[in-house]
C-alpha positions as CSV (number, residue, x, y, z in Angstrom):
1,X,16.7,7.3,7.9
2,X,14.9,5.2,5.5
3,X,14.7,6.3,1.9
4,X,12.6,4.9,-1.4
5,X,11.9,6.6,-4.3
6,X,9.2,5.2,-7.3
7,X,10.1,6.1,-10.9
8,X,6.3,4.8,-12.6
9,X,6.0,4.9,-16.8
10,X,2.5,3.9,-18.2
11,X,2.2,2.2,-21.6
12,X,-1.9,1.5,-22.3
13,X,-2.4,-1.4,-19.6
14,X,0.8,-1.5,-18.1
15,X,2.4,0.4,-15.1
16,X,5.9,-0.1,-14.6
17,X,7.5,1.1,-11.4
18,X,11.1,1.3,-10.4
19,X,11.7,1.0,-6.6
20,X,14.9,2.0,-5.0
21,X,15.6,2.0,-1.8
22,X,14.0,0.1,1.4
23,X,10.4,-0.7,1.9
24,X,9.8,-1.0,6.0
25,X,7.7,0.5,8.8
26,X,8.9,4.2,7.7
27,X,8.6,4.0,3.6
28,X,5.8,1.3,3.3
29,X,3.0,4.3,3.4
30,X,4.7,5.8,0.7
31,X,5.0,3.1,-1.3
32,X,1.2,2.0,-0.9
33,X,0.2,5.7,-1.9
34,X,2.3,5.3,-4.8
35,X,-0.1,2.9,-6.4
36,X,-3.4,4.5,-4.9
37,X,-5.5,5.4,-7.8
38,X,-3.2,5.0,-10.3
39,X,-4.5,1.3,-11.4
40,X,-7.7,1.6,-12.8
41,X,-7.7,0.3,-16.6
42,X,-3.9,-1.4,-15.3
43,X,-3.2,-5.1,-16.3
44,X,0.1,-5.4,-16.0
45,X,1.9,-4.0,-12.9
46,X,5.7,-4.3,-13.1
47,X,7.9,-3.9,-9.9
48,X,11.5,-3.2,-11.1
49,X,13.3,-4.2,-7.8
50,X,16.7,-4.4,-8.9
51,X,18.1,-1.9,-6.4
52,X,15.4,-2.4,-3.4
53,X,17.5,-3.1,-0.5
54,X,15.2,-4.6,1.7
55,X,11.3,-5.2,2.4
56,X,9.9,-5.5,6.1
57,X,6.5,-7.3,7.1
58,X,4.9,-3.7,6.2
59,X,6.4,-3.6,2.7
60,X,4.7,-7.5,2.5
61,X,1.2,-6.2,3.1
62,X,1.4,-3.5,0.7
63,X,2.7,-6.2,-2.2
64,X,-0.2,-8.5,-0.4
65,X,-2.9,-6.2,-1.5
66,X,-1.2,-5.1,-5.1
67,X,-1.6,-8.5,-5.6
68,X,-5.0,-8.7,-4.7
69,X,-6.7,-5.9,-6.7
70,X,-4.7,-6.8,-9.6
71,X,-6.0,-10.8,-9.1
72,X,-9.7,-9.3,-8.7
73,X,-9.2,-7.1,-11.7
74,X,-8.2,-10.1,-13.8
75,X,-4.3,-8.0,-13.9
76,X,-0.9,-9.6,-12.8
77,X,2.2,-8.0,-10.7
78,X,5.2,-8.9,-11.6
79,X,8.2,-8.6,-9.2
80,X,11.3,-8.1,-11.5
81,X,14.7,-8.9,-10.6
82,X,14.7,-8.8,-6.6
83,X,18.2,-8.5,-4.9
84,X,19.0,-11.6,-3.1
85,X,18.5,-9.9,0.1
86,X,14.6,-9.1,-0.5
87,X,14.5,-13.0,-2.3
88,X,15.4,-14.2,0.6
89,X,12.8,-12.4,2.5
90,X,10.2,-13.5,-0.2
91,X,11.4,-17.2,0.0
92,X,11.5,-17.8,3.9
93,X,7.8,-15.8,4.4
94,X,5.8,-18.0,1.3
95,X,5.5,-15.0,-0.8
96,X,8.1,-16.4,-3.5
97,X,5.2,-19.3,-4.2
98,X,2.3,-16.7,-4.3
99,X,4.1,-13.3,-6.2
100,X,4.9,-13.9,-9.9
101,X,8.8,-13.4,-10.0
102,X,11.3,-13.0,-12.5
103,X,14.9,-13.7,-11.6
């Protein structure tokens, strides 16, 4: 049974969310509807990901479009502190060269 939970703390324009746990077919709902509504006035969307386990292709297309309405609302995301495990997964599908990433 797949598991994530998403600890979110606001401060003015910036969201920060801590994600534990594994983003993939079963969780990847969740974690969209985490951020539905929630980033209007947002610049700054921080993605703690220090204890995410793992991220499928469905976990990609939800980072996909946070990075898209953050781009078209002139806001970044910032992937914090992937494990190596989801690195990995960001290096061999491209996303490493579009996601901002800090080791």
């Amino acid at each position: 049974m797949s598991t994530l939970s998403v600890t979110k703390t606001k401060d003015n324009e910036t969201l920060t969310a801590k994600v534990t746990g594994r983003i993939d077919t079963t969780t990847s709902p969740q974690f969209d509807s985490e951020f539905k509504g929630e980033l209007s006035g947002i610049k700054k969307l921080i993605l703690d990901f220090t204890e995410v386990e793992y991220i499928s292709s469905s976990g990609l297309r939800v980072l996909l479009s946070l990075h898209k309405t953050m781009t078209a609302s002139d806001g970044q995301l910032i992937i914090c502190k992937p494990t190596e495990m989801v690195l990995e997964v960001f290096d061999v599908t491209g996303f490493a060269d579009l996601l901002n990433i800090e080791k």
